[in-house]
C-alpha positions in Angstrom: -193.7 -56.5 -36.3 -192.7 -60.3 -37.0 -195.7 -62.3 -35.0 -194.9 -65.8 -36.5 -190.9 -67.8 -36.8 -191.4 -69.2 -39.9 -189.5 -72.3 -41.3 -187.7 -72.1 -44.4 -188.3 -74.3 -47.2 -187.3 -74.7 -50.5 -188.4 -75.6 -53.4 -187.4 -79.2 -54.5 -185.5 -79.5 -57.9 -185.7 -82.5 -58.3 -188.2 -85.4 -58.2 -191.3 -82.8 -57.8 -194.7 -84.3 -57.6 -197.2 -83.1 -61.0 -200.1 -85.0 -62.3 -198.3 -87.6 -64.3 -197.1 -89.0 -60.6 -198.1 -91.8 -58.9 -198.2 -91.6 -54.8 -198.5 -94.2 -52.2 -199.1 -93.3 -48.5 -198.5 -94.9 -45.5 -198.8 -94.1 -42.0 -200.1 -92.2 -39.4 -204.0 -90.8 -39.4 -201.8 -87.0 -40.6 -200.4 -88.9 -44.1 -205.0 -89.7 -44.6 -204.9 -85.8 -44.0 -202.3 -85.0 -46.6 -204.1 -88.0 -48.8 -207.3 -86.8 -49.0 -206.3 -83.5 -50.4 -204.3 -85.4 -52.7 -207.3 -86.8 -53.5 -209.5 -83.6 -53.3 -207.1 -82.3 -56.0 -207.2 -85.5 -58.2 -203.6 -86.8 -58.1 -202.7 -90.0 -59.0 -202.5 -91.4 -55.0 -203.4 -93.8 -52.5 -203.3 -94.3 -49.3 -202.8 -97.1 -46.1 -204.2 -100.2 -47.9 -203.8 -101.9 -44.4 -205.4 -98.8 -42.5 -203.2 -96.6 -40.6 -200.2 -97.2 -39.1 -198.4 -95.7 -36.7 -195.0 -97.1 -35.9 -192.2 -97.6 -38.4 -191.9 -101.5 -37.7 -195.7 -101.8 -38.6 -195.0 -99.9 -42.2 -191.9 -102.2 -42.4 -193.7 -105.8 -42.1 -196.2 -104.0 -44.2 -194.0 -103.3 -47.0 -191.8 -107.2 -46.5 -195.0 -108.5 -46.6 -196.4 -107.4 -49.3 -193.2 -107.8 -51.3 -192.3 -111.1 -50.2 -196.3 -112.0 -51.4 -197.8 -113.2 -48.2 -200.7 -115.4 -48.2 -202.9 -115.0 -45.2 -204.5 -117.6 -43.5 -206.6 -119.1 -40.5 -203.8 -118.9 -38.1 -203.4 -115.1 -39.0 -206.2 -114.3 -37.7 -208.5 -113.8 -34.1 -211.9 -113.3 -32.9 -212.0 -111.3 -30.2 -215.5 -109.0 -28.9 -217.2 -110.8 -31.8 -215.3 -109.9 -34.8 -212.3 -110.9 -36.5 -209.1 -109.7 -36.5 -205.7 -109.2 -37.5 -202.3 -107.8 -35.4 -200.5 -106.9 -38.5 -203.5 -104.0 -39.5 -205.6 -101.6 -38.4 -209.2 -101.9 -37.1 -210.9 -100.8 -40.0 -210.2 -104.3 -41.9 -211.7 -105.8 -39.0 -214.6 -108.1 -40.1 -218.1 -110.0 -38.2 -216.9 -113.0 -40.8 -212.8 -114.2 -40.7 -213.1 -115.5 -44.3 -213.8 -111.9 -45.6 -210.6 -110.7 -43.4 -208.2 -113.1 -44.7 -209.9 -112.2 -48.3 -209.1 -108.6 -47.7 -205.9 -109.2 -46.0 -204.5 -110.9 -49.4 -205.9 -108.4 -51.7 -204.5 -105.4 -49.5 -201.3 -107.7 -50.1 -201.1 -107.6 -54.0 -202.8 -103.7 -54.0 -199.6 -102.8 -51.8 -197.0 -104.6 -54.1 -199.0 -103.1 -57.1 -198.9 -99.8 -56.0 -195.1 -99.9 -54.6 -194.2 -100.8 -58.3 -196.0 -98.4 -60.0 -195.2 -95.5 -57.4 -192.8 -91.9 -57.9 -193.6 -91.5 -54.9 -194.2 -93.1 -51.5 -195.0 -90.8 -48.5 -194.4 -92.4 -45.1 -195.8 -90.4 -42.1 -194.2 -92.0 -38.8 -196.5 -91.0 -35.8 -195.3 -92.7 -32.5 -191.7 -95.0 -31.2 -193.7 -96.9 -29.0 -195.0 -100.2 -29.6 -196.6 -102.9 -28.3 -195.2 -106.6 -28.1 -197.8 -109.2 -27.7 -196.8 -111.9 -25.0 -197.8 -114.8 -26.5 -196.0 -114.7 -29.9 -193.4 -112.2 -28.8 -193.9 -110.0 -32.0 -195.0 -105.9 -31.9 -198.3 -105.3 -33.5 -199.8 -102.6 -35.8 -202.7 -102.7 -33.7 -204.4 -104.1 -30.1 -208.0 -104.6 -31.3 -209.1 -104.1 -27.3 -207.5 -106.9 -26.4 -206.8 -106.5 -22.4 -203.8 -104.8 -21.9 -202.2 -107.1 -19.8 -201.3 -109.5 -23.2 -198.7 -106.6 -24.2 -195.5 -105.7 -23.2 -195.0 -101.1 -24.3 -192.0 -100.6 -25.2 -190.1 -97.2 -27.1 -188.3 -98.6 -29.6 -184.2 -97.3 -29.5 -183.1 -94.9 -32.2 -180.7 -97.4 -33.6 -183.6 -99.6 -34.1 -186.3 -97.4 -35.9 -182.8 -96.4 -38.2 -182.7 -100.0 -38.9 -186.1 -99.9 -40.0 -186.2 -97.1 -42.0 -183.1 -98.3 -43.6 -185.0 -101.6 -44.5 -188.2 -99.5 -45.4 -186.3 -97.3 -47.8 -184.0 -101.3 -49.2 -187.1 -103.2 -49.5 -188.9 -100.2 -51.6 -186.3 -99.7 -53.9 -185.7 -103.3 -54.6 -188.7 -103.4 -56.7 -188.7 -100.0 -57.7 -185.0 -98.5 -58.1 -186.8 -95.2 -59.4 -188.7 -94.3 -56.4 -188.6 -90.9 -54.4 -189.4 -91.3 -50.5 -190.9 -88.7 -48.5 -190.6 -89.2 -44.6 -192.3 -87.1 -42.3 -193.9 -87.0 -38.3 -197.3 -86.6 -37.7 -198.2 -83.6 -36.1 -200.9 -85.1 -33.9 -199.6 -86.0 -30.1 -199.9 -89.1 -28.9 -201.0 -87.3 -25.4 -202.2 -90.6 -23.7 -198.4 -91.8 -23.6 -197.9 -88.9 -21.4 -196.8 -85.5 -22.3 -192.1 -86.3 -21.6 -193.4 -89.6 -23.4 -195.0 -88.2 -26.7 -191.8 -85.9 -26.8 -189.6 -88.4 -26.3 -191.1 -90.7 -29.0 -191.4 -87.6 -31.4 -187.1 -86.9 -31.1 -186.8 -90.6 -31.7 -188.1 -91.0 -34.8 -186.7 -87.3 -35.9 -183.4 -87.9 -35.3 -184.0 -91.6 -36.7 -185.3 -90.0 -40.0 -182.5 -87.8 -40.3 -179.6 -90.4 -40.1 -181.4 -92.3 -43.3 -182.6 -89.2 -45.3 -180.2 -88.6 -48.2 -181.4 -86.5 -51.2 -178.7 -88.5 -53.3 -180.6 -91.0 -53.1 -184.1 -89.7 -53.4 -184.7 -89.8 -49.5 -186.1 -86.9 -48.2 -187.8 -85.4 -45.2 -190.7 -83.1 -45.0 -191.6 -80.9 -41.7 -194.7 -81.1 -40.8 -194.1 -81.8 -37.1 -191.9 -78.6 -37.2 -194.9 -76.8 -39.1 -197.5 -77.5 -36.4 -195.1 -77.1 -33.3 -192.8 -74.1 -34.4 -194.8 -72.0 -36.9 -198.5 -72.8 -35.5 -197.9 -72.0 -31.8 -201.4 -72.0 -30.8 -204.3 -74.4 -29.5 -206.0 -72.3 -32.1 -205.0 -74.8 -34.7 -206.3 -77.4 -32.7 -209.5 -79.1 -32.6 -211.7 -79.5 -29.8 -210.0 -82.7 -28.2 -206.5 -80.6 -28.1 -204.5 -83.1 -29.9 -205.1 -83.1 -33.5 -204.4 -80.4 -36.3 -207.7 -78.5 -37.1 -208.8 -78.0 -40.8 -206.8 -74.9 -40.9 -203.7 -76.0 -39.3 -203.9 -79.3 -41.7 -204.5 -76.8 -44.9 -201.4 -74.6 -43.8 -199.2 -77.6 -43.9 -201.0 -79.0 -47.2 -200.2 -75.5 -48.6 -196.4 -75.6 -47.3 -196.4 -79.0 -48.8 -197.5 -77.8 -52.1 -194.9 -75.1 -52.2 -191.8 -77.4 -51.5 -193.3 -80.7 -53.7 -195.5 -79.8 -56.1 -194.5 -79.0 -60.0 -195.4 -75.3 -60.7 -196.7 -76.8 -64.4 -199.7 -78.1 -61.5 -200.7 -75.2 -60.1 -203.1 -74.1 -62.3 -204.7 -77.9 -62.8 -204.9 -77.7 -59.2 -207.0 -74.7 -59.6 -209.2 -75.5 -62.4 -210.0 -79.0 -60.0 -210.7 -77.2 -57.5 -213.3 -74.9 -59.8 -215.4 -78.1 -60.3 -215.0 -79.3 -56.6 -216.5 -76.3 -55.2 -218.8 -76.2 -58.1 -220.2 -79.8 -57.8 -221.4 -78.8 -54.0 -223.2 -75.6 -55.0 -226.3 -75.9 -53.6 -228.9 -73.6 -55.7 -231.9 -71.3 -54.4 -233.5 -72.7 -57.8 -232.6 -75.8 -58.9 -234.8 -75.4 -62.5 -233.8 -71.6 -62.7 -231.9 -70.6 -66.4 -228.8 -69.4 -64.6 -228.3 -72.8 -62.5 -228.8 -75.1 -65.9 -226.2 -73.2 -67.8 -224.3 -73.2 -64.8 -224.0 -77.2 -64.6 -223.8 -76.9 -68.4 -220.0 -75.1 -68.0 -219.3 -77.5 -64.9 -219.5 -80.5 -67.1 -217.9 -78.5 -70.2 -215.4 -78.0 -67.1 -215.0 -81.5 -66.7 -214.9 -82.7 -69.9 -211.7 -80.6 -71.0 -209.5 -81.8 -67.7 -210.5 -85.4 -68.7 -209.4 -84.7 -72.1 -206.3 -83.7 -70.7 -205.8 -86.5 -67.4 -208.3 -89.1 -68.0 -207.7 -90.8 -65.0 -209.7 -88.2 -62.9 -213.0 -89.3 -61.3 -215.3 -86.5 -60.2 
C-alpha cells in the first residue's frame, strides 16, 4: 500500500555542491533552515548578510546594492521605538546607536559583494509576492520595523514583475561572477496572516515566476521544497506548534531531499565523519574523569584533526 505521492527528483549532473564549494544564501527564514545544516555539516556557506528577506525585490536591491558598492549614510537611516533602523534590512541589524547601523550596513555591503565573487553557488529562497511600499518615499521595503501601518501601501507584486526581478537577480550575479550556479526555491512556511487565498496566491506567483527564468543552460535551477512540504508532507504533523512553519523533521526531510538532488556523492561520507564529531562534541558523560570518557575525547580530537588535515577551513 502506497501511503505517501512522492516527488521525483534527480540527481543533478552537473554543478553539484561538495566541500570545495562555496555557498551564499539569501532569503526567506526556510534558506537559515537549509543554512544552518549547511553549517552543521561544515560547508563552505553563508547566509542573509542583511538578515532575512522575504520578497524577490528586497534580494534584488540587496544584490545592486552591494555590487554597485553602496555607502550608507545618515539619511539611510531611522529611529523609530528607540532604535535605529534601516527599510532596506531586516530587524536583526537594528541598533540602540545609528552610527553602529550605518557601520554594519556598509560592512554587510562589501561581505555581500565578497561572497557573490567568491560563490559556486548562491541559494535564493523567495518566501512571499507581497510587499509593502512606504508612502513617503514611494519605494517597497525589506522590512516595516513597527512602523504604523498606515505609512504603507500592500501590494502583490504581478508575475511579470517578480520575472523582471529574478531576471535582474540572476544578470546582476553573473556580472561579477560568470561561473555561478543559482538555486531558486519557495519557502515552505505560509505566510497565514496574508490570509489563507492570499498566501496561495503569492506562493503561484512567484512559482510560476521562477519557472519562466530557470534554465539549466544557464546554471539556473529550481529546487522543490514548497512542493516537498505541501505534496509529500501532507500532515500538520510536520508542523510545529504555531501551524505555520516546518518542524525539525519536516525541515530534515527536505534537507535530506536536498542532499540527494545537490550534493556530490564524493561528500557523503565527509558528511558523515562531521557529523561523528558533532554528535560527539555534545556527549554529555555520567563521568566526566572516567578512563573511557578521556580516551573517548582523545579519538574526538584525533577525529578532528584528520578532517582538518584534509579541509582546513572547518571550525568545530
Amino acid at each position: 500500500m502506497i501511503l505517501q505521492t512522492e516527488i521525483p527528483l534527480k540527481k543533478q549532473i552537473h554543478n553539484q555542491i561538495g566541500y570545495d564549494s562555496k555557498l551564499l544564501l539569501l532569503g526567506s527564514c526556510f534558506s537559515e533552515n537549509i543554512g544552518d545544516k549547511l553549517s552543521y555539516y561544515k560547508f563552505q556557506s553563508n547566509q542573509n548578510p542583511f538578515g532575512i528577506l522575504f520578497h524577490p525585490k528586497a534580494i534584488e536591491n540587496l544584490i545592486l546594492n552591494s555590487i554597485n558598492e553602496k555607502e550608507y549614510s545618515d539619511n539611510d537611516v531611522f529611529n523609530h521605538n528607540e532604535r535605529w533602523h534601516s527599510f532596506d534590512t531586516h530587524s536583526v541589524l537594528s541598533t540602540t546607536k545609528k552610527s553602529d547601523l550605518i557601520n554594519s550596513l556598509n560592512d554587510s555591503v562589501k561581505k555581500t559583494l565578497k561572497e557573490i565573487k567568491q560563490a559556486t553557488h548562491i541559494v535564493i529562497t523567495l518566501g512571499t509576492a507581497w510587499v509593502y511600499r512606504f508612502i513617503e518615499s514611494d519605494s517597497v521595503v525589506v522590512n516595516c520595523h513597527k512602523v504604523p501601518q498606515k505609512k504603507f501601501l500592500k501590494e502583490i507584486l504581478p508575475v511579470n514583475e517578480i520575472i523582471e526581478s529574478l531576471e535582474g537577480i540572476c544578470s546582476l550575479v553573473k556580472s561579477i561572477n560568470s561561473n555561478i550556479t543559482i538555486i531558486f526555491t519557495v519557502s515552505p512556511v505560509r505566510h497565514i496572516k496574508d490570509g489563507f487565498v492570499e498566501n496561495k496566491r503569492s506562493k503561484s506567483h512567484l512559482i510560476t515566476a521562477i519557472h519562466e527564468v530557470v534554465e539549466p543552460r544557464k546554471k539556473v535551477y529550481y529546487f522543490p521544497s514548497y512542493e516537498l512540504m505541501m505534496d509529500e508532507l501532507r500532515d500538520y504533523r510536520f508542523y510545529k506548534e504555531d501551524m505555520i512553519h516546518p518542524n525539525k523533521t519536516a525541515i530534515n526531510y527536505i534537507w535530506e531531499k536536498f542532499v540527494i538532488t545537490w550534493v556530490k556523492e564524493s561528500a557523503l561520507q565527509t558528511m558523515k565523519k562531521v557529523e561523528e564529531i558533532q554528535k560527539g562534541m555534545t556527549h554529555r558523560p555520567f563521568n566526566p574523569n572516567s578512563e573511557a570518557h578521556l580516551k573517548f575525547l582523545e579519538k574526538l580530537v584525533q577525529k578532528k584533526e584528520t578532517l582538518l588535515q584534509e579541509f582546513p577551513f572547518m571550525r568545530f
